[in-house]
RODO-2510 file (C-alpha; in nm, 4 decimals, decimal comma):
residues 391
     n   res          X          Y          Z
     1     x    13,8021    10,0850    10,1623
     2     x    13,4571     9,9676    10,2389
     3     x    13,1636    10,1885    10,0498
     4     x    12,8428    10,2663    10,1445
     5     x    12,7343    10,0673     9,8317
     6     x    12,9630     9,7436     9,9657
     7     x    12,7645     9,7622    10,2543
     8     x    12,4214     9,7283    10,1142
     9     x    12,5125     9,4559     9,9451
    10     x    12,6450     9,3096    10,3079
    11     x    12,2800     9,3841    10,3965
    12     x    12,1125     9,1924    10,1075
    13     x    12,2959     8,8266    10,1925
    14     x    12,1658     8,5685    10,4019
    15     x    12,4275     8,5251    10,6834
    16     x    12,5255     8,8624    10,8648
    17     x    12,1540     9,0246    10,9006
    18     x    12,0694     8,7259    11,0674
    19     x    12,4077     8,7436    11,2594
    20     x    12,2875     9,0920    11,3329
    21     x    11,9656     9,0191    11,4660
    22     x    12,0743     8,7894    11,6682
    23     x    12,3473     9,0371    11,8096
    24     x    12,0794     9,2650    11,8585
    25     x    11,8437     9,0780    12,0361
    26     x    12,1530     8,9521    12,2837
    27     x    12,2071     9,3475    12,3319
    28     x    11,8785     9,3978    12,4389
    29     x    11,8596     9,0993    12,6762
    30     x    12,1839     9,2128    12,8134
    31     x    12,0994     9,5984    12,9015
    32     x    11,7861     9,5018    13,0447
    33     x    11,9521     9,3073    13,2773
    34     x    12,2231     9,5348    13,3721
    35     x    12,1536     9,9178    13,5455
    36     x    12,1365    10,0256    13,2106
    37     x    11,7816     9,9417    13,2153
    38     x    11,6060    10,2492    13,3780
    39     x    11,7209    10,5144    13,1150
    40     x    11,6266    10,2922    12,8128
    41     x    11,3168    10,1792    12,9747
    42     x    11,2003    10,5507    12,9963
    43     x    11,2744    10,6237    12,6015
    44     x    11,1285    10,3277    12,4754
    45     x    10,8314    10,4109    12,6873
    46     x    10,8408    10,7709    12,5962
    47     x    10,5077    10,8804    12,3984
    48     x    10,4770    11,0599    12,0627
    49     x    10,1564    11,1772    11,9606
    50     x    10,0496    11,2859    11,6149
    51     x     9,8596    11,6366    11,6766
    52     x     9,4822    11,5867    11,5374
    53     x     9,4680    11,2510    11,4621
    54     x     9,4178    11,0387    11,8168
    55     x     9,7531    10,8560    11,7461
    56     x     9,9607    10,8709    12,0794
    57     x    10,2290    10,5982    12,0885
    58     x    10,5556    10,4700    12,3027
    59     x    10,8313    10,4680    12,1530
    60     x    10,8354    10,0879    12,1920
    61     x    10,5334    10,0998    11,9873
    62     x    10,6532    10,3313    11,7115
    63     x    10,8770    10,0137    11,6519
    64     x    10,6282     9,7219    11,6759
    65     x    10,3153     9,9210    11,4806
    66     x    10,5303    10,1681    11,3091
    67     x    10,8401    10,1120    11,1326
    68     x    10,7826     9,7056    11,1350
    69     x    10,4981     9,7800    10,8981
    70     x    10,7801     9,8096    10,6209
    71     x    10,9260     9,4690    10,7432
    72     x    10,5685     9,3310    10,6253
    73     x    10,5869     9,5596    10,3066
    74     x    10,8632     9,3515    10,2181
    75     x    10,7513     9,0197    10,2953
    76     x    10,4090     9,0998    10,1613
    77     x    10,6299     9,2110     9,8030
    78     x    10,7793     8,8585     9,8055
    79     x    10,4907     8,6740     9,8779
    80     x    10,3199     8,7852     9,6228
    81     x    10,6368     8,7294     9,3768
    82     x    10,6065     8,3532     9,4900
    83     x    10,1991     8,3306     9,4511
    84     x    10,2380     8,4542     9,0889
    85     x    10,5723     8,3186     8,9593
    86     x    10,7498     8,1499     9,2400
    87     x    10,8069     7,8635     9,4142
    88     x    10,4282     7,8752     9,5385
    89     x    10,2618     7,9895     9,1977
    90     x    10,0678     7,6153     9,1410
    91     x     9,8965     7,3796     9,3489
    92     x    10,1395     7,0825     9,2495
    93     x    10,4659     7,3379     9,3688
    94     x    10,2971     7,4365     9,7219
    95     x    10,0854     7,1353     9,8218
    96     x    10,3860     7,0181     9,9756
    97     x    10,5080     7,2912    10,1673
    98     x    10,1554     7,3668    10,2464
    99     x    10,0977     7,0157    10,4336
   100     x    10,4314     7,0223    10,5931
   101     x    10,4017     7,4264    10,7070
   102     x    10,0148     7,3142    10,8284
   103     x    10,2011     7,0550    11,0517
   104     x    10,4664     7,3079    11,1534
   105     x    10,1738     7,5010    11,2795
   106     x     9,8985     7,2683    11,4375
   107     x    10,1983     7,0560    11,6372
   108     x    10,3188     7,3756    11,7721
   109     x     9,9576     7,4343    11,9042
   110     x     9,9290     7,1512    12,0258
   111     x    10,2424     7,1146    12,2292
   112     x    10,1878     7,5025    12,3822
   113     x     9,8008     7,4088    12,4959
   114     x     9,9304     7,0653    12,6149
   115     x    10,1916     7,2687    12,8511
   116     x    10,0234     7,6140    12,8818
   117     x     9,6689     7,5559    12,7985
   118     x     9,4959     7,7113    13,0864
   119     x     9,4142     8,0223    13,2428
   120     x     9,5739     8,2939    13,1269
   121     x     9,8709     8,1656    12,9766
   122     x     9,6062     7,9872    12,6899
   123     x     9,5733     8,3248    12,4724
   124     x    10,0241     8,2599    12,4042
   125     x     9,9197     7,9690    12,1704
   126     x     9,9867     8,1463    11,8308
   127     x    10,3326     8,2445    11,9608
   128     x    10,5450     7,9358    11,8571
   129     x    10,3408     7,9120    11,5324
   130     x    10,5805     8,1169    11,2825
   131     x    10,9386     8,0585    11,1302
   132     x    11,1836     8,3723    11,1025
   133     x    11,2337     8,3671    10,7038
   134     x    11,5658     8,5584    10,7156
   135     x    11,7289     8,3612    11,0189
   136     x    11,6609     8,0160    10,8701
   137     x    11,7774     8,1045    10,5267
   138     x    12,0897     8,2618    10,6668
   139     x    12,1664     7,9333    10,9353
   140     x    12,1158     7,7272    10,6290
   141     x    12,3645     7,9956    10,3987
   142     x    12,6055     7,9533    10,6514
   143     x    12,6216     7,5629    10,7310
   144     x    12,4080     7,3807    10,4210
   145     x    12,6806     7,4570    10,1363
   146     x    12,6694     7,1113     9,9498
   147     x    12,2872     7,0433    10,0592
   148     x    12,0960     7,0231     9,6867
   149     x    11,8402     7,3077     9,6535
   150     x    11,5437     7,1553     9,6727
   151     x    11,6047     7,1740    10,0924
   152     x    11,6210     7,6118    10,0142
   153     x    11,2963     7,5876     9,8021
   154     x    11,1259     7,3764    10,0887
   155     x    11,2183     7,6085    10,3237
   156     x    11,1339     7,9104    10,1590
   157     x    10,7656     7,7820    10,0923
   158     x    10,7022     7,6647    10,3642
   159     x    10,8363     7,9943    10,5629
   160     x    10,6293     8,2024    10,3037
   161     x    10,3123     8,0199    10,4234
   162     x    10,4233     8,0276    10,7534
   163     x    10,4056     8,3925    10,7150
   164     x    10,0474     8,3986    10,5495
   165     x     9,9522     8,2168    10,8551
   166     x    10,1464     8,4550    11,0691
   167     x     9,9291     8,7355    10,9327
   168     x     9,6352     8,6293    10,9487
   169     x     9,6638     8,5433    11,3317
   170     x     9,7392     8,9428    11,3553
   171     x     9,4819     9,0443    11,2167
   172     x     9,2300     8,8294    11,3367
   173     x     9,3398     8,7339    11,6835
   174     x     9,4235     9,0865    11,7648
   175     x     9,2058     9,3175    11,6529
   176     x     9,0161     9,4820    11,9099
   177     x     8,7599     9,7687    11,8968
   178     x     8,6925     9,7219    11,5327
   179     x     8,5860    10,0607    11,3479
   180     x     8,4475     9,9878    10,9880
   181     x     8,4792    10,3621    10,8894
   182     x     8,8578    10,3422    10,9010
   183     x     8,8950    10,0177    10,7718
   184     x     8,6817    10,0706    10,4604
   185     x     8,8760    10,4213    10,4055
   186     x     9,2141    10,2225    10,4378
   187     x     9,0767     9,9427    10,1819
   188     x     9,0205    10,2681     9,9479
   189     x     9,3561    10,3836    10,0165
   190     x     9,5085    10,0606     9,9299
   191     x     9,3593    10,0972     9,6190
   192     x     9,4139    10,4090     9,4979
   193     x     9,8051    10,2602     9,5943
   194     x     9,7641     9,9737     9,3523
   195     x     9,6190    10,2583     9,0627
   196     x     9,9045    10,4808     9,1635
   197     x    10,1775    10,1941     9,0987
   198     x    10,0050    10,0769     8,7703
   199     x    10,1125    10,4324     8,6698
   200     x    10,5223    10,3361     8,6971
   201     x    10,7394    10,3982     8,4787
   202     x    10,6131    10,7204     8,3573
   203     x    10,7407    11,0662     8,2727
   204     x    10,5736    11,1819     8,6334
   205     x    10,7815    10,9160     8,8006
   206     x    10,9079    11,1279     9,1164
   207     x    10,5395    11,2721     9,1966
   208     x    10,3807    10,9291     9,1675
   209     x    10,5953    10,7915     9,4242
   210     x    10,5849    11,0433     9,6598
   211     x    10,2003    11,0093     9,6192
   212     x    10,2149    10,6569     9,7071
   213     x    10,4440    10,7412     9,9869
   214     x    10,1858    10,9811    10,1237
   215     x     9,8911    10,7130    10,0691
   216     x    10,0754    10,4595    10,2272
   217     x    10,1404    10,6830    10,5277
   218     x     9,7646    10,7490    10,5336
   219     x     9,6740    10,4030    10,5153
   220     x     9,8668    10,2574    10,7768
   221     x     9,7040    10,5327    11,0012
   222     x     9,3810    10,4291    10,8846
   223     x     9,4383    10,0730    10,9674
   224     x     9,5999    10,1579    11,3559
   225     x     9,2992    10,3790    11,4334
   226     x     9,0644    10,0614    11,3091
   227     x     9,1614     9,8598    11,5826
   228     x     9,3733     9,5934    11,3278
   229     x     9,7342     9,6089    11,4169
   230     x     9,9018     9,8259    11,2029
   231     x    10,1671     9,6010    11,0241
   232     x     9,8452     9,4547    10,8208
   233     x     9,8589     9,8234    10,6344
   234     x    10,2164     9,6433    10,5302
   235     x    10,0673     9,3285    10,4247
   236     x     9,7883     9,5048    10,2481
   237     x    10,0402     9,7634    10,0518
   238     x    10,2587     9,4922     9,9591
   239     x    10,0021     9,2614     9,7718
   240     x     9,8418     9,5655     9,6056
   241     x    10,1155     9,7106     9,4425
   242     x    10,1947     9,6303     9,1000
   243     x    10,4867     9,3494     9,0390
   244     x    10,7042     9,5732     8,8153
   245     x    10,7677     9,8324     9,0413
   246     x    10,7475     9,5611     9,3181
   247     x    11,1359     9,4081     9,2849
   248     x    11,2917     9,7292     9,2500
   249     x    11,1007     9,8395     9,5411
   250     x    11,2249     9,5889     9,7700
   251     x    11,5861     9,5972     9,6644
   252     x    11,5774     9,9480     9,7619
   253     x    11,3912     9,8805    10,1265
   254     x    11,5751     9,5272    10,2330
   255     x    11,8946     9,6997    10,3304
   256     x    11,6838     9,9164    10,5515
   257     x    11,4920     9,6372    10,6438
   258     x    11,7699     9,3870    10,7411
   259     x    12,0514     9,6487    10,8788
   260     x    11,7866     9,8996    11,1046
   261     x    11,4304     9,7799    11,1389
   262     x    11,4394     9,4397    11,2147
   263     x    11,7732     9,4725    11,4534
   264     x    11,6009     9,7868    11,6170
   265     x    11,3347     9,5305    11,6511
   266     x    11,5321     9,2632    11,8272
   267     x    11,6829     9,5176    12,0273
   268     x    11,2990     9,6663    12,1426
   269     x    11,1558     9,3087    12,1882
   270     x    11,4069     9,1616    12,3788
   271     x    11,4915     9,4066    12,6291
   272     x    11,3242     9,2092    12,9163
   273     x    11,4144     9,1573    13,2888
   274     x    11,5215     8,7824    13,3358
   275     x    11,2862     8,7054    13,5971
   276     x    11,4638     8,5761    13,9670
   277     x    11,2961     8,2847    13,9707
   278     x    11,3378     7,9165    14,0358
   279     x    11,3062     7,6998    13,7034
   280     x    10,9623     7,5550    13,8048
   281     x    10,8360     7,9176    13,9449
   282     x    10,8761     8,0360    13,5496
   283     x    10,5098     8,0585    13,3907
   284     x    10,4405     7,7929    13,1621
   285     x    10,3677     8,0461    12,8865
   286     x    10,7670     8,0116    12,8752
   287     x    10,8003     7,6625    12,8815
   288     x    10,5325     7,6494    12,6819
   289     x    10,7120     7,8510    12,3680
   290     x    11,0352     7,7055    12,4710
   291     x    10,9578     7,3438    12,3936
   292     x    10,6496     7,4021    12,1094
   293     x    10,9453     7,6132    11,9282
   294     x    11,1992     7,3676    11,8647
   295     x    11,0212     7,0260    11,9195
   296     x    10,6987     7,1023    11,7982
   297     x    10,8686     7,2617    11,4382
   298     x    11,0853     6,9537    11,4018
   299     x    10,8038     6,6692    11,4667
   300     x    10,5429     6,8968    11,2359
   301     x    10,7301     6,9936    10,9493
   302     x    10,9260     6,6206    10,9521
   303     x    10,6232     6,4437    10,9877
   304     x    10,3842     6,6214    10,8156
   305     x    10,6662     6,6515    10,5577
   306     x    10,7252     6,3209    10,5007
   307     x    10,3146     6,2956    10,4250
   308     x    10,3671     6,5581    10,1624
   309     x    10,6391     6,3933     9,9530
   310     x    10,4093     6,1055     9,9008
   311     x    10,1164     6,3503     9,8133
   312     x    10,2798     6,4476     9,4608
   313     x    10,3883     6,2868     9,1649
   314     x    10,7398     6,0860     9,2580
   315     x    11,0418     6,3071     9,2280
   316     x    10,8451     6,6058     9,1556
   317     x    11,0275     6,8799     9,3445
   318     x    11,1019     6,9448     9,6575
   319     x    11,1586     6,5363     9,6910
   320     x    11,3358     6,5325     9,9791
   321     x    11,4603     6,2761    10,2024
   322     x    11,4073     6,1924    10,5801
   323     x    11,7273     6,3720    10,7157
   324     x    11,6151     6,6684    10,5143
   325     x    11,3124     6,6919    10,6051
   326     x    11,4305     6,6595    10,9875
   327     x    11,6842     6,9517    10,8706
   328     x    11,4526     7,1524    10,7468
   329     x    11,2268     7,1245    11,0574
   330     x    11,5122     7,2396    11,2660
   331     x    11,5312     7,5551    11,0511
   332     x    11,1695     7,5844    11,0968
   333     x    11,1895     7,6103    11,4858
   334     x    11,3938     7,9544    11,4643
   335     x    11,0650     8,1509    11,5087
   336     x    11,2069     8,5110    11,5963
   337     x    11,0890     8,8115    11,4502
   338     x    10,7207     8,7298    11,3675
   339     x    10,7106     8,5060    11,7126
   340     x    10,8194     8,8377    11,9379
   341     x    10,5519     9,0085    11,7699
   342     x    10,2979     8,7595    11,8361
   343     x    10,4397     8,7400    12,2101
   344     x    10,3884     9,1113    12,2486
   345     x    10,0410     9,1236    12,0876
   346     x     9,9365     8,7933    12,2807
   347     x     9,9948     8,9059    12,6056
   348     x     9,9724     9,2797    12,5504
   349     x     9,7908     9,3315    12,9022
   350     x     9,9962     9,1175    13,1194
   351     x    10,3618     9,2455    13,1579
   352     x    10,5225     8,9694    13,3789
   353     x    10,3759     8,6633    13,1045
   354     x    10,4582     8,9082    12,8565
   355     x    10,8244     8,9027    12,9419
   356     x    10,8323     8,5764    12,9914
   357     x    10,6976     8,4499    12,6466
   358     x    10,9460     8,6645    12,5058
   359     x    11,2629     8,4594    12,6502
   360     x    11,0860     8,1436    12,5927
   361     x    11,0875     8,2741    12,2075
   362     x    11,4583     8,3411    12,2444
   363     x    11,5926     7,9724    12,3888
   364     x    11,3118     7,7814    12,1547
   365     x    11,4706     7,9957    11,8566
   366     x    11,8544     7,9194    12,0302
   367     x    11,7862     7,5893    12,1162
   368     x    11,6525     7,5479    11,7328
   369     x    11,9910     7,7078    11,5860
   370     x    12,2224     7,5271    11,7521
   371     x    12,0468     7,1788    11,6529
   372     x    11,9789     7,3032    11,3176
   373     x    12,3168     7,3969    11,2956
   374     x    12,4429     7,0348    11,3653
   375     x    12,2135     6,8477    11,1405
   376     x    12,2251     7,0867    10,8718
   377     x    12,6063     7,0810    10,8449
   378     x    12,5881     6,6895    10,8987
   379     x    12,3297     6,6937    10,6205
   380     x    12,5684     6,8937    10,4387
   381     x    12,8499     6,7125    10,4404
   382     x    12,6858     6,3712    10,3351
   383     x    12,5439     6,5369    10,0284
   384     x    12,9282     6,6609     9,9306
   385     x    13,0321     6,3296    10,0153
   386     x    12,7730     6,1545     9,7599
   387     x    12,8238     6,4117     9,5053
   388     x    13,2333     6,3714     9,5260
   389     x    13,2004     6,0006     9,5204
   390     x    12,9587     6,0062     9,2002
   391     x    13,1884     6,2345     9,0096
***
């Protein structure tokens, strides 16, 4: 008999909520296409408004501003676990990742601009810029048993900064109408959060939490009605709050996070029409995120990579070699979650590029899994090779 307590665990590995959101996001793809796609186009485009308070969104944008907002809660939580006493928490532990991610970013670029550079298509060029943390970790769960884990700790940093970088695209690139008013009363919020969680544990336990609930609510308002996309009140929330009640925190929100928000995600973000088109009628916006995906990940993060290793002192860790650097590349082109978002927010005002950004996300971050798939079990299986012949 499976329990409901079986299942969260289920929820907290590596492999099946990336096997879910990837299940999703083919479910999505696949009722767009089909008639299917009139009804669910009308509720995701149904609006809720908030009486009083000027907030009027789709449904479609419940998901992307709303609920994601605890996706960057949670990655928020963790990076600041890694900035303070991680794999990140000293300039000798994330120079490395830091040069390689800074190449798994600027080749990217380079490649999109190179392909898709003018006209309108130019604005897409943050889109093949991030790695999906909880994919690549789970590919590499599922095929890299044997690889040593210095290739995990590479990966995780450099997705972590990935992520930093992710963020600060969104709220840069993509705010729009600016008001200070809110933004300043959201920065108070935020802090009266961080006061509020310095309180825990205490004998008022229950009431403080449900007061940080309510800020929090309050705050990510704040921040959508400032013209900064609302996931930032995520970010924001997550580095403020205090690291004990931090871990505990996110154990209790991943399940939720991996097993309904992010596949509800998926599902929301991929539900696009595959355009009737010829290959070379498709915008280059999509063969723009396509290619800078997968090829731009693996020639940044392997070359930039193998710059790195030479930065730091000799075998201080991650040392890796050449093949794992190229393996850890591969994981880096599974962009995803983060990537969607940036698709969406990039092309917000054009529908048709929109679209087609999104499925160039999809067979960059396909095309990405099934190569890291191959080289990371090849990888694999020379490391349990080398470590059966030594013993």
């Amino acid at each position: 008999m499976v329990t409901m307590s079986d299942n969260r665990n289920l929820l907290r590995t590596q492999q099946f909520p990336a096997v879910l959101l990837l299940l999703a996001a083919a479910l999505g793809l696949l009722l767009a296409n089909l008639p299917t796609f009139g009804p669910i186009d009308a509720v995701l485009g149904f609006h809720i408004a908030i009486p009083g308070t000027g907030i009027d969104l789709s449904i479609a944008h419940w998901i992307s501003d709303g609920i994601l907002a605890l996706f960057f809660f949670v990655v928020a939580m963790e990076l600041q676990y890694e900035l303070t006493r991680g794999e990140l928490n000293s300039l000798s532990k994330a120079v490395q990742p830091a040069i390689a991610a800074a190449g798994g970013v600027l080749v990217p670029i380079g490649i999109y601009l190179l392909i898709a550079g003018e006209g309108a298509t130019a604005s897409g060029w943050p889109i093949p810029t991030a790695t999906d943390i909880a994919f690549a970790l789970g590919v590499l769960a599922v095929f890299g048993k044997g690889l040593p884990a210095a290739v995990r700790v590479f990966l995780l940093a450099l997705a972590i900064l990935d992520d930093i970088i992710g963020i600060v695209f969104i709220a840069v690139l993509f705010a729009h109408d600016l008001n200070w008013l809110y933004l300043l009363l959201a920065l108070v919020g935020v802090a009266v959060f961080a006061v509020l969680s310095r309180l825990l544990p205490s004998k008022a336990s229950a009431l403080i939490v449900v007061a940080m609930i309510v800020v929090g609510v309050i705050v990510w308002a704040l921040v959508l009605l400032s013209g900064i996309h609302a996931t930032i009140a995520g970010v924001m929330l997550g580095l403020a709050i205090a690291q004990a009640p931090s871990m505990p925190t996110r154990h209790v929100l991943e399940p939720w996070v991996n097993g309904a928000i992010l596949p509800i995600f998926a599902f929301a973000a991929a539900f696009v029409v595959i355009p009737q088109l010829a290959l070379s009628a498709l915008s280059p916006a999509f063969f723009g995120v396509a290619l800078a995906l997968p090829v731009g990940k693996i020639i940044g993060i392997t070359a930039f990579g193998w710059v790195a290793v030479r930065v730091g002192k000799k075998g201080a860790p991650p040392a890796l070699r050449l093949p794992d650097l190229l393996a850890a590349g591969t994981l880096g082109g599974i962009g995803f979650t983060v990537s969607l978002l940036l698709a969406n927010l990039a092309f917000a005002d054009d529908g048709a590029t929109r679209d087609q950004a999104i499925l160039g996300v999809l067979v960059g971050s396909l095309i990405a899994l099934l190569l890291s798939a191959v080289i990371v079990t090849s990888r694999a299986a020379w490391h349990r090779r080398v470590t059966a012949a030594s013993s």
